[in-house]
Backbone as XML, in Angstrom:
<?xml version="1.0"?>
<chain id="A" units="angstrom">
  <residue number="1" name="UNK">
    <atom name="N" x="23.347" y="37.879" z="-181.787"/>
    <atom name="CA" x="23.728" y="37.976" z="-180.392"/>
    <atom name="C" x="25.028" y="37.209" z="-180.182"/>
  </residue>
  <residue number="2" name="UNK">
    <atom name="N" x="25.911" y="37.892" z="-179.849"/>
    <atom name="CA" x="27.463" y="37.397" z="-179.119"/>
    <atom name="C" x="27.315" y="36.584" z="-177.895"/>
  </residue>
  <residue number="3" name="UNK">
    <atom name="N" x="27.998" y="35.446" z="-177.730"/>
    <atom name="CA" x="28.148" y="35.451" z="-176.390"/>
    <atom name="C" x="29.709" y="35.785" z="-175.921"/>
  </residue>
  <residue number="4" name="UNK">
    <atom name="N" x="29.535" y="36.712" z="-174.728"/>
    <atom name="CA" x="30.607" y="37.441" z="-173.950"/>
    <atom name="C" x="31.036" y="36.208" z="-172.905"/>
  </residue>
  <residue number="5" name="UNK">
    <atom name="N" x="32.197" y="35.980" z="-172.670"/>
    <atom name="CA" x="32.544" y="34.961" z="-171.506"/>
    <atom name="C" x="32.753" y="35.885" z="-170.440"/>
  </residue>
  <residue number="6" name="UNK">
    <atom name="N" x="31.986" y="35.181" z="-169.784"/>
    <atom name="CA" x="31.467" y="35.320" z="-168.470"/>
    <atom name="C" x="33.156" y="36.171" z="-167.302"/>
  </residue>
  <residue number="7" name="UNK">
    <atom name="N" x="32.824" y="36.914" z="-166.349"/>
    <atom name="CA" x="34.182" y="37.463" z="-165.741"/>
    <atom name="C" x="34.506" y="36.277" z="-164.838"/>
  </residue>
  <residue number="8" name="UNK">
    <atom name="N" x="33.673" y="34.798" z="-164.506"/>
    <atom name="CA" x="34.412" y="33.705" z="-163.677"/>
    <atom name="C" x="35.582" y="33.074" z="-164.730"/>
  </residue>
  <residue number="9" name="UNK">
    <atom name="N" x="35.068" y="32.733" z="-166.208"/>
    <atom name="CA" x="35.786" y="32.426" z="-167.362"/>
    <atom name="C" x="37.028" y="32.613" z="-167.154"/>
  </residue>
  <residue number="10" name="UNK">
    <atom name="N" x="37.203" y="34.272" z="-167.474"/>
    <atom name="CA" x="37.822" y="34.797" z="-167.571"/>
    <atom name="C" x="39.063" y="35.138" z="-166.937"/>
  </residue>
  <residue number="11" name="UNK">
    <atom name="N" x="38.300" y="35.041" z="-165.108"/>
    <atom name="CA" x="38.879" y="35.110" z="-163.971"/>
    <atom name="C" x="40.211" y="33.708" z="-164.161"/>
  </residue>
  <residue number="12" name="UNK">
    <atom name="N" x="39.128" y="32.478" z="-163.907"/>
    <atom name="CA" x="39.900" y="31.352" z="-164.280"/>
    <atom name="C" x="40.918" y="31.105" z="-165.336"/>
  </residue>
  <residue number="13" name="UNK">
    <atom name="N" x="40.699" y="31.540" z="-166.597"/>
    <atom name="CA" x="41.856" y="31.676" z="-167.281"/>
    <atom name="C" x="43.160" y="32.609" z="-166.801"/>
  </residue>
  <residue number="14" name="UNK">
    <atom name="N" x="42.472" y="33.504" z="-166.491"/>
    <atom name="CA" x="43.845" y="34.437" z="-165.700"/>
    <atom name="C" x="45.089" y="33.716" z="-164.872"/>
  </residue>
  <residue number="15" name="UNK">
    <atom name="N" x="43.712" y="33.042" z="-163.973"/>
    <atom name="CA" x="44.917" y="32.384" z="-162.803"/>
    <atom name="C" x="45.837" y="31.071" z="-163.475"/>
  </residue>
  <residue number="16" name="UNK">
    <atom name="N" x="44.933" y="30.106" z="-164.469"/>
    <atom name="CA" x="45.357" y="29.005" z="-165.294"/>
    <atom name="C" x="47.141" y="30.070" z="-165.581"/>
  </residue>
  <residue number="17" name="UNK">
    <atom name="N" x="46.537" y="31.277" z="-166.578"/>
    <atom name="CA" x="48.299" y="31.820" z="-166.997"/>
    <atom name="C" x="49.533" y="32.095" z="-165.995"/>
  </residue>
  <residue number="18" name="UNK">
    <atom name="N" x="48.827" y="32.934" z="-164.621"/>
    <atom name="CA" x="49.607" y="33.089" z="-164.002"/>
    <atom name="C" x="50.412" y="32.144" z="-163.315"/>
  </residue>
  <residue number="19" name="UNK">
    <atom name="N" x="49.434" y="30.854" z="-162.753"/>
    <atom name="CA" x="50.379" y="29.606" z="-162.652"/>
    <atom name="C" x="51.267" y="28.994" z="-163.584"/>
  </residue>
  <residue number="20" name="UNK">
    <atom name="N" x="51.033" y="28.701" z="-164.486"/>
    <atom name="CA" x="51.869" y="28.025" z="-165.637"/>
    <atom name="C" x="52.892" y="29.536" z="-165.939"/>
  </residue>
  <residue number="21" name="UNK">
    <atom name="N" x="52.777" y="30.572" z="-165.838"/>
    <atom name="CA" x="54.071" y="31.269" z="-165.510"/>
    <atom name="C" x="54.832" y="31.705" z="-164.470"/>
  </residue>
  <residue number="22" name="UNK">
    <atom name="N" x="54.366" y="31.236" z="-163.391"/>
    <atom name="CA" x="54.792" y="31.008" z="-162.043"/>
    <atom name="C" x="55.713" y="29.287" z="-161.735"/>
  </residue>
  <residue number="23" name="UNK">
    <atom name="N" x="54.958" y="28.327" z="-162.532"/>
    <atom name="CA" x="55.990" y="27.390" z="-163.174"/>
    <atom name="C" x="57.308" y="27.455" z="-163.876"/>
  </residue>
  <residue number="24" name="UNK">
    <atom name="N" x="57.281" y="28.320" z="-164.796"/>
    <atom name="CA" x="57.986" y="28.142" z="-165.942"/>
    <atom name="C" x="59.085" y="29.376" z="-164.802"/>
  </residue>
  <residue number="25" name="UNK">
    <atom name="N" x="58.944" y="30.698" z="-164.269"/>
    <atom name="CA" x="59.922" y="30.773" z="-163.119"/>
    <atom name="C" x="60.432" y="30.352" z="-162.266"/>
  </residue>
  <residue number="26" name="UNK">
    <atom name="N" x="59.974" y="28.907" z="-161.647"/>
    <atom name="CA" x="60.358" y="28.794" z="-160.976"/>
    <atom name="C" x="61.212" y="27.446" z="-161.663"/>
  </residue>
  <residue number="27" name="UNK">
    <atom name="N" x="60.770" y="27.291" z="-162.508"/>
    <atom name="CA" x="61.618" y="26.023" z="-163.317"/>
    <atom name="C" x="63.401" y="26.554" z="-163.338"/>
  </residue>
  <residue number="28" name="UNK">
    <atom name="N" x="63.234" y="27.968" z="-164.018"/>
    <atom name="CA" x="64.348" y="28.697" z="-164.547"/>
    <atom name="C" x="65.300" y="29.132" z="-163.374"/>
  </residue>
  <residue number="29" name="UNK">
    <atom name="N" x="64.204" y="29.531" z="-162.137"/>
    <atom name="CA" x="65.193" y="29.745" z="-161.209"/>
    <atom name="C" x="66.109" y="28.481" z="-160.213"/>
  </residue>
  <residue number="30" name="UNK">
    <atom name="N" x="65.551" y="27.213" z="-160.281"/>
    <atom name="CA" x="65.836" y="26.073" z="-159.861"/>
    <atom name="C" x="67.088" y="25.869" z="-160.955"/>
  </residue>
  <residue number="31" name="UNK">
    <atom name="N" x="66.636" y="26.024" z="-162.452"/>
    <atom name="CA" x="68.273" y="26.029" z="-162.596"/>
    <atom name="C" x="69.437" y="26.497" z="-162.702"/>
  </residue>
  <residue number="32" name="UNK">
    <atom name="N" x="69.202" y="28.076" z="-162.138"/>
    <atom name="CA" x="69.942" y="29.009" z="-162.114"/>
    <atom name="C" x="70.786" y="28.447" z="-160.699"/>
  </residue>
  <residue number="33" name="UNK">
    <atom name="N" x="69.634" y="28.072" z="-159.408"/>
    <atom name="CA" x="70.227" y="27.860" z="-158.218"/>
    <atom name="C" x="71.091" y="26.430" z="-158.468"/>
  </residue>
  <residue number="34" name="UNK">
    <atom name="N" x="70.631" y="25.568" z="-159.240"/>
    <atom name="CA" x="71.710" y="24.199" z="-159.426"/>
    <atom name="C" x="73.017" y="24.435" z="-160.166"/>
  </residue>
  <residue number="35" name="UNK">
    <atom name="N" x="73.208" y="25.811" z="-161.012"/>
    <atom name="CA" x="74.039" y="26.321" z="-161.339"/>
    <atom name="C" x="75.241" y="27.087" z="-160.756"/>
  </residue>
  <residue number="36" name="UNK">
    <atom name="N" x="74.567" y="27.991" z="-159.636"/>
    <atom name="CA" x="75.154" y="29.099" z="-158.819"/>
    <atom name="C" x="76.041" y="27.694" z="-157.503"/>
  </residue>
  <residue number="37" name="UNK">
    <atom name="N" x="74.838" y="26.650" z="-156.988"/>
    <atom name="CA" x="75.235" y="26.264" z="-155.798"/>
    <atom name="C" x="75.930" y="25.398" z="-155.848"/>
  </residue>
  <residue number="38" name="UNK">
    <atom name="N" x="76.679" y="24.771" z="-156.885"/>
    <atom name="CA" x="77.021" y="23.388" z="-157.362"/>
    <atom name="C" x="78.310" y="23.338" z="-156.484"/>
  </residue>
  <residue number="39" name="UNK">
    <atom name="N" x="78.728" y="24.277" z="-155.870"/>
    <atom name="CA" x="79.869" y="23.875" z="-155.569"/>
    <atom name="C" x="79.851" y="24.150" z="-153.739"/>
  </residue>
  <residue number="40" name="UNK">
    <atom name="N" x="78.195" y="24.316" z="-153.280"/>
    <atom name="CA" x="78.246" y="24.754" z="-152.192"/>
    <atom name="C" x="77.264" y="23.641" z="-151.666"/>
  </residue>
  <residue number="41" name="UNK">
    <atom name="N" x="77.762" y="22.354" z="-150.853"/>
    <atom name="CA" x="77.059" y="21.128" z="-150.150"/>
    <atom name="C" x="75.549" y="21.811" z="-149.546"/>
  </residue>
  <residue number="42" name="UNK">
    <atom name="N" x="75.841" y="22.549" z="-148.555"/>
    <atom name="CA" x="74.691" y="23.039" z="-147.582"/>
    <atom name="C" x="73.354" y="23.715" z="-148.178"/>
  </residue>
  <residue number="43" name="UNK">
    <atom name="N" x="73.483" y="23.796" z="-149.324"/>
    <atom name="CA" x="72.393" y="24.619" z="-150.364"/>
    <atom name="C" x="70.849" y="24.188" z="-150.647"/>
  </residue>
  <residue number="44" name="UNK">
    <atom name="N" x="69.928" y="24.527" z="-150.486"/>
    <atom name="CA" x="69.041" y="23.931" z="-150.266"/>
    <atom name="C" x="67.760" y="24.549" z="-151.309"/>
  </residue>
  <residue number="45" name="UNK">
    <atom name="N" x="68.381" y="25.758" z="-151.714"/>
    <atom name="CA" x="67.523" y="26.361" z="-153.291"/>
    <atom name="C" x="66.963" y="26.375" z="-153.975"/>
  </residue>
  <residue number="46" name="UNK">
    <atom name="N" x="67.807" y="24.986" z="-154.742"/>
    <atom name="CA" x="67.227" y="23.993" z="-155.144"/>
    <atom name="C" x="65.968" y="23.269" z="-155.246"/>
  </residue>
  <residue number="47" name="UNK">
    <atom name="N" x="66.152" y="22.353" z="-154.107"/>
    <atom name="CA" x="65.024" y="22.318" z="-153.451"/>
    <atom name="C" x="63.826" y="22.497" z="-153.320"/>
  </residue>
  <residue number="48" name="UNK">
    <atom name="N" x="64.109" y="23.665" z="-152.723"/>
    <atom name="CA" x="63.197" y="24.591" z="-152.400"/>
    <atom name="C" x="62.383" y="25.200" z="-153.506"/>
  </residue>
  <residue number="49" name="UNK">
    <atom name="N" x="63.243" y="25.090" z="-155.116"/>
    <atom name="CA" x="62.281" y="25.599" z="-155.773"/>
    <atom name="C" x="61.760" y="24.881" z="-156.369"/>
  </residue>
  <residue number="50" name="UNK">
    <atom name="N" x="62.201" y="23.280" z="-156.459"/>
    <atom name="CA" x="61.273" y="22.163" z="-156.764"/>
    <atom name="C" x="60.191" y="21.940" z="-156.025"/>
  </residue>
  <residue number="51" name="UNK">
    <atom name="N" x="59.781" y="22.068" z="-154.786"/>
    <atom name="CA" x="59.405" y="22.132" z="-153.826"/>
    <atom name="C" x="58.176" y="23.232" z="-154.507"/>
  </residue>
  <residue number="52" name="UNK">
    <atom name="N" x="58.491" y="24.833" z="-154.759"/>
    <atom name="CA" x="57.600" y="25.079" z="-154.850"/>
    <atom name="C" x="57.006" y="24.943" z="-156.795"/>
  </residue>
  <residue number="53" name="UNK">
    <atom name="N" x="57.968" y="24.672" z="-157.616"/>
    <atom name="CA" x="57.574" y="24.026" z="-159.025"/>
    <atom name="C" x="56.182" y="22.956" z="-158.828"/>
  </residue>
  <residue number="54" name="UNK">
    <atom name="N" x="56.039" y="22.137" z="-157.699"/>
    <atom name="CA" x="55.070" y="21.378" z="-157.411"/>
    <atom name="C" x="54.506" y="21.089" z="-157.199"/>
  </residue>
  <residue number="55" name="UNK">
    <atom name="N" x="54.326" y="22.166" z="-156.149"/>
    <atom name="CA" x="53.213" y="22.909" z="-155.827"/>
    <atom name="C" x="52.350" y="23.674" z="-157.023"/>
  </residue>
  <residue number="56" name="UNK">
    <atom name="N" x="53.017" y="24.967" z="-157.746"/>
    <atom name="CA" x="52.572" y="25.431" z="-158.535"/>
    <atom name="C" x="51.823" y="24.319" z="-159.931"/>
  </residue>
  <residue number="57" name="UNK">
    <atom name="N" x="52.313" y="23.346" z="-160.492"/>
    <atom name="CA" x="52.053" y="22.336" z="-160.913"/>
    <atom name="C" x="50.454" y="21.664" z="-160.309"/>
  </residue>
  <residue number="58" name="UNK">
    <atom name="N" x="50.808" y="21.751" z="-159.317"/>
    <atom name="CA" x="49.577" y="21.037" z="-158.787"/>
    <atom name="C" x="48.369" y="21.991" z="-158.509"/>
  </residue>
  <residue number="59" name="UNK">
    <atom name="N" x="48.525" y="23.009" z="-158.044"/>
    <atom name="CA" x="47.560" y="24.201" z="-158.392"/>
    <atom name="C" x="46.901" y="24.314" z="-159.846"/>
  </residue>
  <residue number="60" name="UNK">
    <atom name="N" x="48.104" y="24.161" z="-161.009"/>
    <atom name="CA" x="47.454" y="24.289" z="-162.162"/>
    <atom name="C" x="47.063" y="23.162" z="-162.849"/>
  </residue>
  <residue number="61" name="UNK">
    <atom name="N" x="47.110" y="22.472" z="-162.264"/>
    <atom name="CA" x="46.371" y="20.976" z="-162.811"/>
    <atom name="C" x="44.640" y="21.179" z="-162.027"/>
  </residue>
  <residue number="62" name="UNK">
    <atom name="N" x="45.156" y="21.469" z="-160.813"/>
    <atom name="CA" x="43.796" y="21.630" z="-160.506"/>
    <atom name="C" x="42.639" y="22.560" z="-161.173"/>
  </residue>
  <residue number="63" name="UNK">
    <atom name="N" x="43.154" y="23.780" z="-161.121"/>
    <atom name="CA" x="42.486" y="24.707" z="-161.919"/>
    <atom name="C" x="42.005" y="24.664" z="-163.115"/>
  </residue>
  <residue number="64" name="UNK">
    <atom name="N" x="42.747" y="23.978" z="-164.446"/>
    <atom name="CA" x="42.249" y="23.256" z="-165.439"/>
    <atom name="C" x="41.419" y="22.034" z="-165.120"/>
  </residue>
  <residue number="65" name="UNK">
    <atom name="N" x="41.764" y="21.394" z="-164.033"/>
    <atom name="CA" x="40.825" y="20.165" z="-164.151"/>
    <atom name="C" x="39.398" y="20.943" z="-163.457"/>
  </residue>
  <residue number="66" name="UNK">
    <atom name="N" x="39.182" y="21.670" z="-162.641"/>
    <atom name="CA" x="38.203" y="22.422" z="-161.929"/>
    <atom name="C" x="37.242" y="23.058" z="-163.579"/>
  </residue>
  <residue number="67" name="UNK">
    <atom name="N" x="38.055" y="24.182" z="-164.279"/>
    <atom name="CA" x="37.526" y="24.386" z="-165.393"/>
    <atom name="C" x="36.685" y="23.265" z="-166.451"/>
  </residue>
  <residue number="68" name="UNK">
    <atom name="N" x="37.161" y="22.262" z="-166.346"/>
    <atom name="CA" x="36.475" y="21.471" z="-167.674"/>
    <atom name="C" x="35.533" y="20.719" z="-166.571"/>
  </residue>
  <residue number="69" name="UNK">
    <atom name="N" x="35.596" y="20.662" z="-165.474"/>
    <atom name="CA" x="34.356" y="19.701" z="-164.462"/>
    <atom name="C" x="33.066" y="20.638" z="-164.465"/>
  </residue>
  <residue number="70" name="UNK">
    <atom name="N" x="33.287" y="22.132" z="-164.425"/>
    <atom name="CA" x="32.597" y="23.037" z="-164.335"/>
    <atom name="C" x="31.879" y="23.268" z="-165.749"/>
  </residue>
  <residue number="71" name="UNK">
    <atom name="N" x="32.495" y="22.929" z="-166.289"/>
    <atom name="CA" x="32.317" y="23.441" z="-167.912"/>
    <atom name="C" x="32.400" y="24.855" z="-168.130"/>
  </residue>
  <residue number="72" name="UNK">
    <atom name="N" x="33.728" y="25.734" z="-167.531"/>
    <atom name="CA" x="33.955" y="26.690" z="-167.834"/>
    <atom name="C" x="34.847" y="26.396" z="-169.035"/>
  </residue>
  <residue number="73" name="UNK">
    <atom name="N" x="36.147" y="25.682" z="-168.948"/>
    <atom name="CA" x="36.499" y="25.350" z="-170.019"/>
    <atom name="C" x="36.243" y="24.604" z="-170.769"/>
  </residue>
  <residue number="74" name="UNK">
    <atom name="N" x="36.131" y="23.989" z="-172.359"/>
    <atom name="CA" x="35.971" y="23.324" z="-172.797"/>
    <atom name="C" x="36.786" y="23.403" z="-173.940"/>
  </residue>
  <residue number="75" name="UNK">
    <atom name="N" x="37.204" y="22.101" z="-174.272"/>
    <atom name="CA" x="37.793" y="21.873" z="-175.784"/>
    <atom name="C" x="36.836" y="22.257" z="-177.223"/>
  </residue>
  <residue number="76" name="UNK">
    <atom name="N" x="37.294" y="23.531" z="-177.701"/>
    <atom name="CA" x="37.025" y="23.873" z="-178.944"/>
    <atom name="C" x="37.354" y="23.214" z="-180.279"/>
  </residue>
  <residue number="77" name="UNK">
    <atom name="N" x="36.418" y="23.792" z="-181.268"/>
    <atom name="CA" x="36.634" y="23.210" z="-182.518"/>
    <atom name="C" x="36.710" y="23.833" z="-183.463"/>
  </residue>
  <residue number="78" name="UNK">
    <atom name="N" x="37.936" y="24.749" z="-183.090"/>
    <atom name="CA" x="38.403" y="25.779" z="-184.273"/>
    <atom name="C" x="39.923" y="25.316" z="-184.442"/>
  </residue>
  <residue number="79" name="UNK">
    <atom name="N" x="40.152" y="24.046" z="-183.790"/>
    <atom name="CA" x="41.816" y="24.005" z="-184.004"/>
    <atom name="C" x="41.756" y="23.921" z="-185.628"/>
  </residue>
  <residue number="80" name="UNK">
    <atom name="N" x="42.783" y="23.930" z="-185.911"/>
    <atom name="CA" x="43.273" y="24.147" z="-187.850"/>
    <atom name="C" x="43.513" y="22.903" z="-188.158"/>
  </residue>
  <residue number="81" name="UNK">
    <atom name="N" x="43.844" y="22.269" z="-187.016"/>
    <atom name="CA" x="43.697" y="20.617" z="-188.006"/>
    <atom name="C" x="41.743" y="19.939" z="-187.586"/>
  </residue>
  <residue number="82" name="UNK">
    <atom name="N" x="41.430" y="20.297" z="-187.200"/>
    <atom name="CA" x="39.748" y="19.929" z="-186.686"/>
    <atom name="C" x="39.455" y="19.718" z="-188.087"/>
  </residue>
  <residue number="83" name="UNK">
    <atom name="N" x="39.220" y="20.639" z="-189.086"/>
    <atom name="CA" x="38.232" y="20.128" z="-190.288"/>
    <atom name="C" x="38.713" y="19.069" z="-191.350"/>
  </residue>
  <residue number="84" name="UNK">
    <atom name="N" x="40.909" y="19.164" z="-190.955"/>
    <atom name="CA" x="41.005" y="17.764" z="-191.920"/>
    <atom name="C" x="40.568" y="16.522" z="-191.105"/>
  </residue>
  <residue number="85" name="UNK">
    <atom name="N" x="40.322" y="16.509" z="-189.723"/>
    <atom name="CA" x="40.625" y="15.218" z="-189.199"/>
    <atom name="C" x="38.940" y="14.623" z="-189.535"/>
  </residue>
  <residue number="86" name="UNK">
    <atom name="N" x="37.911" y="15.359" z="-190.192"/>
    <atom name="CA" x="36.641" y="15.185" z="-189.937"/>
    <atom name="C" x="36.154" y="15.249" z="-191.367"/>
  </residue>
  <residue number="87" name="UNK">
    <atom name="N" x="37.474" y="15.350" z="-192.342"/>
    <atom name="CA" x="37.081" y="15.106" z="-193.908"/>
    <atom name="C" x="36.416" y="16.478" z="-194.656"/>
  </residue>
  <residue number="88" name="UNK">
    <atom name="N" x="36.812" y="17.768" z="-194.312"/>
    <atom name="CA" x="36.248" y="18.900" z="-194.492"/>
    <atom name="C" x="37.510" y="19.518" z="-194.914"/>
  </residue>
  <residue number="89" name="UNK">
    <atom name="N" x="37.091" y="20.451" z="-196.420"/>
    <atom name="CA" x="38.253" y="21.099" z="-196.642"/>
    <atom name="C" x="38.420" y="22.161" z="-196.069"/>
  </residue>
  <residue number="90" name="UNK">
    <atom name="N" x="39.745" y="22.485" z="-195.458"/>
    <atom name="CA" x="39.686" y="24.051" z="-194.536"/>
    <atom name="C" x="39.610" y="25.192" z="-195.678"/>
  </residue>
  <residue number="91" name="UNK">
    <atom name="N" x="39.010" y="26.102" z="-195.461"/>
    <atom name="CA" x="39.249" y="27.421" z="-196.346"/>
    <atom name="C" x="40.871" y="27.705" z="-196.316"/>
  </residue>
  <residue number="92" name="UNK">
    <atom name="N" x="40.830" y="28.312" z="-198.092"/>
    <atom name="CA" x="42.651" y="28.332" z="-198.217"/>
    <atom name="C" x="42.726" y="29.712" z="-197.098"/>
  </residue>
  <residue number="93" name="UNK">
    <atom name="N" x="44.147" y="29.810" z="-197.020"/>
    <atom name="CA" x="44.424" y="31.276" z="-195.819"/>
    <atom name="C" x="44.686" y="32.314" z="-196.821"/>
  </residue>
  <residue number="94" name="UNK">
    <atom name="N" x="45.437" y="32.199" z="-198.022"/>
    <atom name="CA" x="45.688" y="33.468" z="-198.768"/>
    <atom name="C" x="45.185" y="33.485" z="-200.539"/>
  </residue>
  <residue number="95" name="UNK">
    <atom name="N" x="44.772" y="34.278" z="-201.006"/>
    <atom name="CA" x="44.797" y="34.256" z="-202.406"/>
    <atom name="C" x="45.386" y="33.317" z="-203.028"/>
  </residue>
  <residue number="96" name="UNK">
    <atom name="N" x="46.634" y="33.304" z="-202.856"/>
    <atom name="CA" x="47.670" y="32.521" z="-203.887"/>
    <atom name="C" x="47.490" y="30.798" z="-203.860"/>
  </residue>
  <residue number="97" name="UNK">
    <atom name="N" x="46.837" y="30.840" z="-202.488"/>
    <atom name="CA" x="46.250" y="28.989" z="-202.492"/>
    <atom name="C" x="44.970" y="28.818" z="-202.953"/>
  </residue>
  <residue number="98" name="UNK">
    <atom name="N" x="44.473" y="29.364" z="-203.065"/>
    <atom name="CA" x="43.067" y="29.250" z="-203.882"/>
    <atom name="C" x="43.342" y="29.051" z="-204.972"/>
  </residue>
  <residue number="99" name="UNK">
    <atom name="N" x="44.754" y="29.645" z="-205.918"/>
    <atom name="CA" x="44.684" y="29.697" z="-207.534"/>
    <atom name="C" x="45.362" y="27.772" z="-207.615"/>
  </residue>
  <residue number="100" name="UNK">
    <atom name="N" x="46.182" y="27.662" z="-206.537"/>
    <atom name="CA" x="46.967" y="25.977" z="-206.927"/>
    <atom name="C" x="46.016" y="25.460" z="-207.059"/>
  </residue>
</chain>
C-alpha cells in the first residue's frame, strides 16, 4: 500500500511555489525599477516592490511554518548526504562505482 499525499499537501505545496516565485519576481522587478528610475527623484517602484517582496516573504514563511506545525510538511530522510551523516554506506549511483 502507497501512501498518496493528501490534495491539502499538495494544495500547500503549490502555494509554498507560487510565493517563493512571486518573490523571486518581484525581487527582479525591484531591480529592473532601481535601474530604469535612477535618474528620476519622484519614483517610488522601487519601493513599492520591496514593499510587496515582504509581504510575499512573509506569506511564505508563514505557509512553511503553518506546514511543519500541521505536520503537513516534514523534513525527510532521503537527502543524499542523510546516510553518510548517520555512518551508512549510500548505494553507489552507477556501475562503474561499484567496480572502485
Amino acid at each position: 500500500m502507497t501512501s498518496q499525499p493528501s490534495t491539502v499537501v499538495i494544495l500547500l505545496k503549490f502555494i509554498i511555489l507560487v510565493l517563493l516565485v512571486g518573490v523571486l519576481l518581484s525581487l527582479f522587478s525591484g531591480l529592473v525599477f532601481l535601474f530604469k528610475d535612477s535618474d528620476r527623484q519622484d519614483s517610488r517602484r522601487t519601493l513599492y516592490a520591496l514593499g510587496i517582496r515582504i509581504t510575499l516573504a512573509a506569506a511564505l514563511l508563514a505557509a512553511v511554518f503553518y506546514g511543519f506545525y500541521t505536520g503537513q510538511l516534514r523534513m525527510s530522510s532521503n537527502a543524499p548526504w542523510h546516510d553518510r551523516e548517520h555512518g551508512q554506506q549510500a548505494a553507489p549511483a552507477s556501475p562503474e562505482d561499484s567496480e572502485r
